[in-house]
C-alpha positions in Angstrom: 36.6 94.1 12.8 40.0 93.7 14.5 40.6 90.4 15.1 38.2 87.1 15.0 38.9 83.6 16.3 36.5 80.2 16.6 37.8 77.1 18.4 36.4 74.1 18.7 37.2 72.0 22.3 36.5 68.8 24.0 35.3 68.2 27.3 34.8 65.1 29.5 32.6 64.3 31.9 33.8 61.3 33.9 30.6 61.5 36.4 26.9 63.1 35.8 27.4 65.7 38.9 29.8 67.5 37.0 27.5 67.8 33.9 24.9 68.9 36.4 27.5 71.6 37.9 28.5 72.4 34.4 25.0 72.9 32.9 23.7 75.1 35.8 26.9 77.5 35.5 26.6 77.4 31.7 23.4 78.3 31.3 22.8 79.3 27.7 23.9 75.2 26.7 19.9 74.3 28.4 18.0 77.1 28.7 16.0 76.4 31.9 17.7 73.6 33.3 16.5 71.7 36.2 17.7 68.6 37.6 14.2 67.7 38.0 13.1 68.1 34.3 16.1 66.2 33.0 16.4 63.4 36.0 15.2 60.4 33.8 17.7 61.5 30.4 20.6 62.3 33.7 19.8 58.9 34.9 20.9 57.3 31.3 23.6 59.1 31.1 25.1 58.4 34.8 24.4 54.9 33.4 26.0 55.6 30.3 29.0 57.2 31.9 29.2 54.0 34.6 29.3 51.3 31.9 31.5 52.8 29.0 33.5 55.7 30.5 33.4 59.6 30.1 30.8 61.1 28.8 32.7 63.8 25.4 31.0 66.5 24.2 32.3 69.5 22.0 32.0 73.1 22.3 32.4 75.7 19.8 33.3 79.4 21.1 34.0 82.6 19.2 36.2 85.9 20.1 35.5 88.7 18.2 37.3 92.4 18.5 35.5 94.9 17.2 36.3 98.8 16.9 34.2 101.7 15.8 35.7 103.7 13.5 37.6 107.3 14.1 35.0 110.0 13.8 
């Protein structure tokens, strides 16, 4: 092991589209994600997002840098 990093970041989501866009370019977040599956839950949220603001969710990642050993 070279070198091994975690972060932890914030994202916003000021409209549901953009969670849609997000969640279909992302997808290991919701495995098998439709629009159609999750209308009534996106439907809350667009609701959600309307009435109180953006919608926050966090994101952990990890780097890791790995060599094999000399032979």
């Amino acid at each position: 092991m070279v070198d091994l990093r975690t972060e932890r970041l914030r994202m916003e989501f000021h409209d549901v589209g953009a969670v849609v866009w997000f969640l279909r370019k992302v997808i290991w977040i919701v495995p098998g994600f439709t629009v159609e599956a999750h209308l009534s839950r996106l439907r809350d949220l667009d609701a959600l997002i309307r009435a109180e603001g953006p919608f926050v969710a966090h994101s952990a990642r990890t780097l890791i840098e790995a060599r094999r050993p000399a032979a």
